[in-house]
DRENLUM-548820 format. One record per residue (C-alpha): x, y, z; residue number from 1. Coordinates in nm, 4 decimals. Layout:
# residues N
((X,Y,Z),NUM)
...
This chain:
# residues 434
((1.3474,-4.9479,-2.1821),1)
((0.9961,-4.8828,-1.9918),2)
((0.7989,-5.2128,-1.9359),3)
((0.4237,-5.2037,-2.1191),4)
((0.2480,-5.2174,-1.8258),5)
((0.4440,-5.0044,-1.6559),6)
((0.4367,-4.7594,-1.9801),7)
((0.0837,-4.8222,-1.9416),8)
((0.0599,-4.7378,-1.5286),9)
((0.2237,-4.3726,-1.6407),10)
((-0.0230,-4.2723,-1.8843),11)
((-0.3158,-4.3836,-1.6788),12)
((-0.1807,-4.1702,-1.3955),13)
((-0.1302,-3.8916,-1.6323),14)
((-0.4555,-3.9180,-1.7741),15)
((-0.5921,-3.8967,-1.3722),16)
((-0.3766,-3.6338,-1.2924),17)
((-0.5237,-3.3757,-1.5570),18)
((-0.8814,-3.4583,-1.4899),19)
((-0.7839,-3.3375,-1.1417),20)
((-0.5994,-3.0356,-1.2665),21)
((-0.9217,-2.9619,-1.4955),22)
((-1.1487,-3.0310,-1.1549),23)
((-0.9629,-2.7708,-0.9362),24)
((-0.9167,-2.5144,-1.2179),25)
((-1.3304,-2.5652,-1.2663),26)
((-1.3634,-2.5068,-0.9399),27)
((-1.1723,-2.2012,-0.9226),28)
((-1.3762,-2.0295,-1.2192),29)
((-1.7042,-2.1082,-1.0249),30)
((-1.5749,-1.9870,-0.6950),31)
((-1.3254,-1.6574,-0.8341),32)
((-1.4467,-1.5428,-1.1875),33)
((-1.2029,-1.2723,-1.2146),34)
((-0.9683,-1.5295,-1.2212),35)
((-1.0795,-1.6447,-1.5210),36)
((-0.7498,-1.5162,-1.8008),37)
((-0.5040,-1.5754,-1.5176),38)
((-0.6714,-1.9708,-1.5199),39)
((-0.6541,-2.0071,-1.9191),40)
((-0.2551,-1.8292,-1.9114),41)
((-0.0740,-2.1319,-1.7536),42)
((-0.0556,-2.4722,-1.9530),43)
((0.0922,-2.7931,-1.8052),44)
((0.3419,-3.0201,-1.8221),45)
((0.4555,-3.3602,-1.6657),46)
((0.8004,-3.3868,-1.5203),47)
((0.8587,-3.7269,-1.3630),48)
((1.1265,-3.7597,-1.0232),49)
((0.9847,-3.3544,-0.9957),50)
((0.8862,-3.4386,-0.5908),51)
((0.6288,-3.1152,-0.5933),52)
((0.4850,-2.8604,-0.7878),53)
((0.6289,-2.5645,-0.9748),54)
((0.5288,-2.2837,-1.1856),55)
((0.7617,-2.0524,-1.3987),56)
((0.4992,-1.8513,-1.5070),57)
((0.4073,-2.0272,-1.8086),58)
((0.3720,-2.4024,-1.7347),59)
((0.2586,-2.5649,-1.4439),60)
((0.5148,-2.8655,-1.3646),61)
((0.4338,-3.1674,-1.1548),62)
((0.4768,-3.5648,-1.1474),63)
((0.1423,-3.7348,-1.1493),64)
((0.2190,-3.9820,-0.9205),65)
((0.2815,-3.6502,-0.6669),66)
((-0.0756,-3.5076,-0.8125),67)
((-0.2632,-3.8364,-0.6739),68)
((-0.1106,-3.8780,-0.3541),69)
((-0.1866,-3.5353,-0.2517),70)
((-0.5567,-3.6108,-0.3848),71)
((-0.6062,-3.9010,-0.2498),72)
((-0.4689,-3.7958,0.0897),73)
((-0.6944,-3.4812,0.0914),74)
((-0.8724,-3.3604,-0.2641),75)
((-0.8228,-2.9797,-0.1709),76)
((-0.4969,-3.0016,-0.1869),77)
((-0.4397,-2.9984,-0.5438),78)
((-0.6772,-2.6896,-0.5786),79)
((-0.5209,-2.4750,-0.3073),80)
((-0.1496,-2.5431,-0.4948),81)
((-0.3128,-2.3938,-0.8317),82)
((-0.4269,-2.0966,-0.6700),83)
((-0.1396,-2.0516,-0.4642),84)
((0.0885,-2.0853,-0.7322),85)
((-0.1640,-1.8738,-0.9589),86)
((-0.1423,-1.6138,-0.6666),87)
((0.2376,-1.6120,-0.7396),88)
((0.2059,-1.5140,-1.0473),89)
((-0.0557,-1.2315,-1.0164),90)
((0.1802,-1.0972,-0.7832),91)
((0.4697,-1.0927,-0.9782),92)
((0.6936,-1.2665,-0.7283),93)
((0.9497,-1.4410,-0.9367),94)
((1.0402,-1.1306,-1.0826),95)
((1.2538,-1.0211,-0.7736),96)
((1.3812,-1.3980,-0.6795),97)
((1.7531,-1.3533,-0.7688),98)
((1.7743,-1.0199,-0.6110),99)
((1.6590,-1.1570,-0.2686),100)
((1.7693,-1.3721,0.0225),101)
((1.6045,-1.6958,-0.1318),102)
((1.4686,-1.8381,0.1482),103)
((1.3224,-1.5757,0.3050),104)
((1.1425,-1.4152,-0.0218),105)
((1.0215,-1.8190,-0.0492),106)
((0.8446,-1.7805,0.2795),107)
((0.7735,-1.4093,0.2604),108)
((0.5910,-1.4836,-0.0365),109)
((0.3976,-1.8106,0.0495),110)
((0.2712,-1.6359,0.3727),111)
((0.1458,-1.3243,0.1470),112)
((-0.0414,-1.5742,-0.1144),113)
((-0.1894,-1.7639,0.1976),114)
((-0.2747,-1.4659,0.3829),115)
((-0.4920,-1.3448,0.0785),116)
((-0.6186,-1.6920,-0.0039),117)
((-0.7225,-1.7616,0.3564),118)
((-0.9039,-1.3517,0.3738),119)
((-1.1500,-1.4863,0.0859),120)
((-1.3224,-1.7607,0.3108),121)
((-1.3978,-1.9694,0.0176),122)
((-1.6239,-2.2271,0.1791),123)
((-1.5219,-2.5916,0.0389),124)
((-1.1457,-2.5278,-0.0732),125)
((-1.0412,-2.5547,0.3240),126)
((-0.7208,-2.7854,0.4105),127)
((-0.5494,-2.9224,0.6829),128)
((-0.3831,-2.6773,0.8743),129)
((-0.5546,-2.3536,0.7866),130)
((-0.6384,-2.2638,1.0992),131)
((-0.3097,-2.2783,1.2260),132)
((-0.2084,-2.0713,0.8873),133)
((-0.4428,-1.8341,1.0098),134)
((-0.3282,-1.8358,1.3930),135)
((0.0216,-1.7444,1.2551),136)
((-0.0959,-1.4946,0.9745),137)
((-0.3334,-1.2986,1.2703),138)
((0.0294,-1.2576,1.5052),139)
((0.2360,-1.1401,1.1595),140)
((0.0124,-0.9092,1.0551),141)
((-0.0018,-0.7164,1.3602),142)
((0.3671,-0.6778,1.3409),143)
((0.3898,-0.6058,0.9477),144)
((0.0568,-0.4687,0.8701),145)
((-0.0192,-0.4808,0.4917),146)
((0.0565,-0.8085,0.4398),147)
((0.2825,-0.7742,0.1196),148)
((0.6003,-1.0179,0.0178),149)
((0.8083,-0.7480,0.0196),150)
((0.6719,-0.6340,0.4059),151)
((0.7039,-1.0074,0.4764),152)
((1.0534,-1.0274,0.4213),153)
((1.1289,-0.7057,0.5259),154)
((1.0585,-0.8470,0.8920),155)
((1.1851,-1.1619,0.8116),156)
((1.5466,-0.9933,0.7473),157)
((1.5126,-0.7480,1.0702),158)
((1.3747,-1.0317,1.3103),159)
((1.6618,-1.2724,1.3358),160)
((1.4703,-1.5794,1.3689),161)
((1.6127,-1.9034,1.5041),162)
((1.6800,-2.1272,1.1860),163)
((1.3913,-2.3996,1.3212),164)
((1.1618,-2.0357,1.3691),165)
((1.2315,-1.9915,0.9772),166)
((1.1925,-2.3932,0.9126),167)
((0.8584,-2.4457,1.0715),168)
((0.7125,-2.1198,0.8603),169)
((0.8134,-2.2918,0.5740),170)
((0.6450,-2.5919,0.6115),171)
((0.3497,-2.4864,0.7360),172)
((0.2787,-2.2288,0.4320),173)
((0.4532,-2.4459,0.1343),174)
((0.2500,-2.5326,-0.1570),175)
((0.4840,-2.4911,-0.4433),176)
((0.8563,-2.4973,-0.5565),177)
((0.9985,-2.1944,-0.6678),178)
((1.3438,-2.2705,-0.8066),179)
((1.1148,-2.3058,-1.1369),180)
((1.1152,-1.9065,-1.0679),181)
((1.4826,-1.9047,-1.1467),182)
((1.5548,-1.6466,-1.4371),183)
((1.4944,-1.7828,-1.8055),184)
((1.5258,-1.6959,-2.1088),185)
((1.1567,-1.6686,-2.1336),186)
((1.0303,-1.5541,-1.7660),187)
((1.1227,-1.1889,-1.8737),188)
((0.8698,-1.2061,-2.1446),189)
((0.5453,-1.3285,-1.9052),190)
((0.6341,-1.0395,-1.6393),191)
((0.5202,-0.8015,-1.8323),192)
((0.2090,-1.0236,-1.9370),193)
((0.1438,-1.1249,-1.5795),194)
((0.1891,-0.7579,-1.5329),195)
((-0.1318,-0.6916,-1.7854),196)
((-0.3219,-0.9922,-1.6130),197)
((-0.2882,-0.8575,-1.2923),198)
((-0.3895,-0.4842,-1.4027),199)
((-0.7423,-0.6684,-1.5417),200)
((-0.7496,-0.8977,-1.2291),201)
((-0.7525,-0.5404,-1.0205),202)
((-0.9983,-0.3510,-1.2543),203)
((-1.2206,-0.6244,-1.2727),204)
((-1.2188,-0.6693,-0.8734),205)
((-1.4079,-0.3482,-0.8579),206)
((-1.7235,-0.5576,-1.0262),207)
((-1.7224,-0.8013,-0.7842),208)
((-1.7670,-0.5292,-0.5011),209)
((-2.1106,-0.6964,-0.3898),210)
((-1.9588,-1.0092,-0.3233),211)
((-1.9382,-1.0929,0.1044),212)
((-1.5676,-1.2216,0.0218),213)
((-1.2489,-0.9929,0.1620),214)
((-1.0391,-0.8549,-0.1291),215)
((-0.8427,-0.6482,0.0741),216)
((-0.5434,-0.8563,0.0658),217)
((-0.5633,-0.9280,-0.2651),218)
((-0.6406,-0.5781,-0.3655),219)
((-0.2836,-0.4605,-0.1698),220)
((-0.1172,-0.6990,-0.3060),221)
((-0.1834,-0.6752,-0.7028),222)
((-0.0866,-0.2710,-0.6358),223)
((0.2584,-0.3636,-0.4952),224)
((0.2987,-0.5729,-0.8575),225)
((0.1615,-0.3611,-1.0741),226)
((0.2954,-0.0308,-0.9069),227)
((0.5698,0.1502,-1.1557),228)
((0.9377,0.1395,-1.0238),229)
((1.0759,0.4686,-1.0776),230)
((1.4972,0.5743,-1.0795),231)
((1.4923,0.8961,-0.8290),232)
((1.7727,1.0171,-1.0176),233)
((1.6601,1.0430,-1.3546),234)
((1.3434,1.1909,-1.1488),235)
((1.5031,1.4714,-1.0190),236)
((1.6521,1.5281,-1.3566),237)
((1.3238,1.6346,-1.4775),238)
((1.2704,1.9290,-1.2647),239)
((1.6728,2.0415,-1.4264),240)
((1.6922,2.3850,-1.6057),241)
((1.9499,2.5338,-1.8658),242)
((2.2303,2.7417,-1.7493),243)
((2.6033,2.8223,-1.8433),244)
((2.8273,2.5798,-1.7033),245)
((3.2238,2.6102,-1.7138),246)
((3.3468,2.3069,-1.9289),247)
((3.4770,2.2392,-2.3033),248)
((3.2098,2.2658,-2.5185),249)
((3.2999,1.9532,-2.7521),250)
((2.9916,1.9859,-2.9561),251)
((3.1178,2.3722,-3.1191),252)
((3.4826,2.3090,-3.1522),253)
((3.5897,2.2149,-3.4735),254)
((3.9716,1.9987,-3.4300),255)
((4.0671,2.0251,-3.7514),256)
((4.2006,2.4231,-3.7061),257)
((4.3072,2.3368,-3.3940),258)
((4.5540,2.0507,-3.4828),259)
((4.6321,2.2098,-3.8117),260)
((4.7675,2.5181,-3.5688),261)
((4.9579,2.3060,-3.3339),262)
((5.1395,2.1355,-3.6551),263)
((5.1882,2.4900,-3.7919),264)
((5.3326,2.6943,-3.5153),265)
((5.4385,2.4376,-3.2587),266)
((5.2315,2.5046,-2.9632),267)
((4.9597,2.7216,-3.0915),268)
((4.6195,2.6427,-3.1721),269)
((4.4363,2.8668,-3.4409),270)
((4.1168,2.7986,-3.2266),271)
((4.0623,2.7750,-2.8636),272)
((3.7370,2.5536,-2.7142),273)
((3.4574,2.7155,-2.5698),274)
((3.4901,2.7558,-2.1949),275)
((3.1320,2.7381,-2.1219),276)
((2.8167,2.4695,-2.2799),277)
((2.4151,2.5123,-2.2051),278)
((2.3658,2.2304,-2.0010),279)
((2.0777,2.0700,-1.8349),280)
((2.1543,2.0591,-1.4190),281)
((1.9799,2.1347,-1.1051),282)
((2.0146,2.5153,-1.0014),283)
((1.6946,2.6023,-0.7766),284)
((1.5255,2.3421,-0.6425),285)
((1.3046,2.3239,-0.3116),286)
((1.2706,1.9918,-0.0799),287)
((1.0319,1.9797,0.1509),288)
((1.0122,1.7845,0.4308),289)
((0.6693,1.6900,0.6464),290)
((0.8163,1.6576,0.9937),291)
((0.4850,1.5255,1.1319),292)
((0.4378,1.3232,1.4086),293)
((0.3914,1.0102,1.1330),294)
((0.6652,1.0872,0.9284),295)
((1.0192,1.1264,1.1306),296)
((1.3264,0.9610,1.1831),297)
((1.5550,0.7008,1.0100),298)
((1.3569,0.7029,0.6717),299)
((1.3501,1.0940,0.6824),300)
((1.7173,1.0615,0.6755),301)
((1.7697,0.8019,0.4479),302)
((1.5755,1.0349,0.2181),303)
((1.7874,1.3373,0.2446),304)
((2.0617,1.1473,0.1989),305)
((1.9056,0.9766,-0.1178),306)
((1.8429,1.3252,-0.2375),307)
((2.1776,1.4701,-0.1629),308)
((2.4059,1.1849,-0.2647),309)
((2.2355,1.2741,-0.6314),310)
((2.2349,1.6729,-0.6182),311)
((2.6167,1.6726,-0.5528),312)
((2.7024,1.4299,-0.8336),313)
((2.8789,1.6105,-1.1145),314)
((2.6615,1.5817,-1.3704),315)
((2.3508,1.7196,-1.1889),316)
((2.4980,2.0174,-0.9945),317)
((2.5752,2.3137,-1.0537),318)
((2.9118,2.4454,-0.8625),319)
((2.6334,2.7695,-0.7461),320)
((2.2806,2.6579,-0.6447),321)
((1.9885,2.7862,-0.4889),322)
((1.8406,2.4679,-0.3023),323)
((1.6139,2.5399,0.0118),324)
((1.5314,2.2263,0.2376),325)
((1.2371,2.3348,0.4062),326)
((1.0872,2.1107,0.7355),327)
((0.6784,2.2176,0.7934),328)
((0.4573,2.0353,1.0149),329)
((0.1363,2.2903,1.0660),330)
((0.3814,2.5476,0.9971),331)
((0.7489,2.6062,0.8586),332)
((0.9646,2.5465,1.1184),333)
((1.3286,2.6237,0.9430),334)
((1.4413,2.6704,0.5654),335)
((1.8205,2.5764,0.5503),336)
((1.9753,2.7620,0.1965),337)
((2.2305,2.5506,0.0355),338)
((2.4342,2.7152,-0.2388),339)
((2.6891,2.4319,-0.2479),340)
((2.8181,2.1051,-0.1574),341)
((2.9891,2.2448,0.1668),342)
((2.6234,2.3358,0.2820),343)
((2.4855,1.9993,0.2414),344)
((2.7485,1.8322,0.4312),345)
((2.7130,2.0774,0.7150),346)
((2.3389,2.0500,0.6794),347)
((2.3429,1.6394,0.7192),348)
((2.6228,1.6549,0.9959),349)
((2.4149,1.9511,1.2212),350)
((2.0983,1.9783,1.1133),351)
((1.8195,1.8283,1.2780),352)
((1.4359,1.7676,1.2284),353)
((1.1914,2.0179,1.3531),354)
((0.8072,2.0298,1.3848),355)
((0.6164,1.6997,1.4844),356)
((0.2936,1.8546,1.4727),357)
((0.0011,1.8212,1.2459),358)
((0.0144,1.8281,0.8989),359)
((-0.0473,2.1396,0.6772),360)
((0.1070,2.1617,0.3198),361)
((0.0099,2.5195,0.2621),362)
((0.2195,2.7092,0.4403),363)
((0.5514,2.5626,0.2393),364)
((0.3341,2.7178,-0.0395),365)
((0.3027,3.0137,0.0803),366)
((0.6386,3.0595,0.2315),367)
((0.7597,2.9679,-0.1120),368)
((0.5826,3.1968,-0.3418),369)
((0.7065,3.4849,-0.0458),370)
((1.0402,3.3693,-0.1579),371)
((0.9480,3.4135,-0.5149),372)
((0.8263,3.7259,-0.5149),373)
((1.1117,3.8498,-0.2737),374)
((1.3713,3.7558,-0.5242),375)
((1.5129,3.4723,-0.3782),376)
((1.4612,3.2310,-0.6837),377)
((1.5378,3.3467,-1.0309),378)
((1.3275,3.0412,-1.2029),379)
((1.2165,2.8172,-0.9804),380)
((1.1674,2.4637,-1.1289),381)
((1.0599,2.2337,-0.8781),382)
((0.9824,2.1352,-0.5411),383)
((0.9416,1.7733,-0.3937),384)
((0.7676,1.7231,-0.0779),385)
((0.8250,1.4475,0.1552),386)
((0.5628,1.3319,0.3258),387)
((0.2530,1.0503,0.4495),388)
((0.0149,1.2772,0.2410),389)
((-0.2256,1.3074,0.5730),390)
((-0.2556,1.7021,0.5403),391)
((-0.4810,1.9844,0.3523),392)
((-0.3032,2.0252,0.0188),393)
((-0.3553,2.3464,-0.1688),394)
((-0.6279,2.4413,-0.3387),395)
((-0.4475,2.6159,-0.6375),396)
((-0.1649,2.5023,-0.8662),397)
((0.1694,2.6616,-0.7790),398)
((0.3571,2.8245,-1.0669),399)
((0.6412,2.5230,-1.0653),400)
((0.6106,2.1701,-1.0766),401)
((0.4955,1.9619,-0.7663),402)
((0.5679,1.6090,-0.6838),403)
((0.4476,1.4260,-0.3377),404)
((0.7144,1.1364,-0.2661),405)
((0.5628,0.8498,-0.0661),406)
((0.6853,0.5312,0.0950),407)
((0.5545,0.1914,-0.0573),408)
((0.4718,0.1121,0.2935),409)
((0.1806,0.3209,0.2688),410)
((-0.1536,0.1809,0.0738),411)
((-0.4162,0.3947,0.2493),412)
((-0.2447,0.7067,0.0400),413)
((-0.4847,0.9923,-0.0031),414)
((-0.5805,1.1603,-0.3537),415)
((-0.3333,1.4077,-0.4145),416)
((-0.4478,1.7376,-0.6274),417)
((-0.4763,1.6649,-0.9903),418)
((-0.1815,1.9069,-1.0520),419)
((0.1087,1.7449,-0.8423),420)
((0.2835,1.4007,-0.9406),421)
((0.2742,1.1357,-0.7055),422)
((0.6011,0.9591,-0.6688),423)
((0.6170,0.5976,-0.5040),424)
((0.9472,0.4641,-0.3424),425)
((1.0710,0.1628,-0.1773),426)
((1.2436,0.2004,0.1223),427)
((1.5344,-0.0058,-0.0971),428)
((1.5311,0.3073,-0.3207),429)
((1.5753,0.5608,-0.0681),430)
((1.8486,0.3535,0.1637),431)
((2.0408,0.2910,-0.1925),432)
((2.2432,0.5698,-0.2050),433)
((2.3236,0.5615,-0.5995),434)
């Protein structure tokens, strides 16, 4: 049983630690109005022996006693952990904790909240440390770029750091616990409403263009969690046409005649099944491939074999296509017909990239409709283009269906024509060869 006074001690430091909770959130709406339904989303609650602060995207949890030392020992410390924690959630990062290497995506993700926070210069909310943050943040981003989680920890996997490299990040850009991120039954419910928030937190960013504060960050970073995550497969499947396709036609053969024959003469059925079905599969199909200077190598690869590894399955192909992979820089440089599987696997073991030039999208157009009206496709559905998108695009609509695949990587993406789909990817997506 909990002496009075100390019963009394608790709920005076309670008391203390809200009014400071209500002091930085205050603070926050004066300083970052568009924060403003992200601020009113998260309630609170106290969770004594809990040595930090934690957020599972609906409460806030803390110990007082933790609230007051950090305020006494420096007031902006209190105020930095709600936004950083806010930032979190804007971002959507718990979503992905399970799937990840924990301890990176901790740090990959505190170093993309600070990097944003720090970009706003908010005068007044500084804290011990920043400039060091800052130091550290200038060296990253010149190796990452953007300065997204998922860029973060991309690095963070390839650079082998020494485990007391990977320790001292994590101190320095802690704010928060995440195990609170740790799936729930409820967390899957405020993704999609953090989803929402941030899609109003982006919109209404483009209101507060006049202010001298950098958004840029926080801009790249709200597209990454509000940007749709699309299955390639069921993708391609939309550019499928009908066709005859050798297989028992379940859905027209009735099994009553044809056990009835096999009790009535032995071995013979009265009815036979249909050799042949309309189905839905890939028979023409065109992939194009922008073999600029910008986009080459590994991830070109990884993307032909994304594509491939989902033509040849069985219920996508055809045993007879027409599939052209076409490689263009300013101009075509090769089209390599495939008409079955034995193609593509010659294709991926010999073929090789050509072009490295500029980049023009019009002449795989043009070649295209050439092979069109030569004969070469019978109906055309669809062609996917590879590419950066840093070309002239044509001015007119082809007569089949256009998608432009790009690379998450990517967030200076030009406008594509009004007519095409845009298509983003992960490079997870592409390298998965499902």
């Amino acid at each position: 049983m909990i002496p009075s006074g100390d019963k009394e001690k608790l709920k005076k430091a309670e008391e203390i630690a809200q009014q400071i909770w209500r002091l930085s959130r205050d603070k926050l709406l004066v300083n970052l109005r568009f924060l403003d339904v992200a601020l009113s989303s998260l309630g609170f609650q106290t969770r004594y022996g809990f040595e930090g602060i934690g957020c599972d995207g609906q409460k806030v949890f803390y110990d007082p006693a933790y609230v007051l030392n950090c305020y006494k020992r420096e007031p902006n410390l209190i105020t930095r952990a709600y936004l950083h924690l806010l930032m979190h959630c804007i971002f959507n990062h718990a979503y992905r904790y399970e799937k990840m290497q924990q301890d990176l995506w901790d740090i990959a993700t505190d170093m993309a909240v600070e990097n944003a926070i720090l970009e706003l210069g908010l005068s007044g909310m500084e804290t011990s440390r920043d400039e060091k943050r800052k130091e550290v943040l200038h060296e990253w981003k010149s190796r990452v770029g953007t300065m997204t989680a998922e860029r973060i920890y991309k690095k963070l996997l390839d650079a082998s750091l020494d485990p007391e490299d990977i320790s001292s990040l994590g101190i320095l850009f802690f704010r928060d616990r995440h195990e609170t991120w740790e799936k729930q039954e409820t967390l899957e419910l405020t993704t999609e409403q953090w989803k929402k928030i941030s899609e109003r937190i982006k919109a209404e960013l483009k209101s507060f263009s006049q202010d001298k504060m950098d958004k840029k960050s926080i801009v790249q970073n709200l597209e990454e969690a509000t940007r749709e995550h699309y299955d390639y497969g069921d993708f391609l499947r939309r550019f499928s046409v009908s066709g005859e396709d050798m297989m028992v036609n379940d859905d027209e053969f009735d099994y009553v005649y044809y056990t009835y024959g096999l009790q009535l003469y032995g071995n013979l059925p009265l009815v036979e099944p249909l050799e042949y079905k309309d189905v839905k599969k890939i028979k023409e199909f065109v992939v194009a491939i922008d073999t600029s200077a910008s986009c080459r190598g590994k991830v070109v690869q990884a993307f032909l074999n994304k594509t491939y590894s989902i033509l040849k399955s069985s219920e996508n192909f055809f045993r007879k296509v027409n599939i052209h992979i076409i490689q263009c820089d300013s101009q075509v440089q090769s089209d390599t017909k495939i008409t079955c599987d034995e193609d593509f696997e010659a294709f991926m073991k010999y073929g090789k990239l050509e072009g490295f030039g500029s980049t023009d999208f019009r002449p795989v157009f043009t070649y295209v409709n050439q092979c069109i009206d030569r004969g070469e496709f019978e109906n055309l559905k669809g062609l996917i283009y590879f590419t950066d998108g840093y070309g002239v695009f044509p001015e007119q609509k082809p007569p089949y269906d256009t998608a432009f695949v790009f690379l998450e990587d990517d967030f200076e993406q030009p406008q594509i024509p009004p007519w095409a789909i845009r298509l983003v990817l992960s490079s997870e997506e592409i390298e998965n060869g499902d």
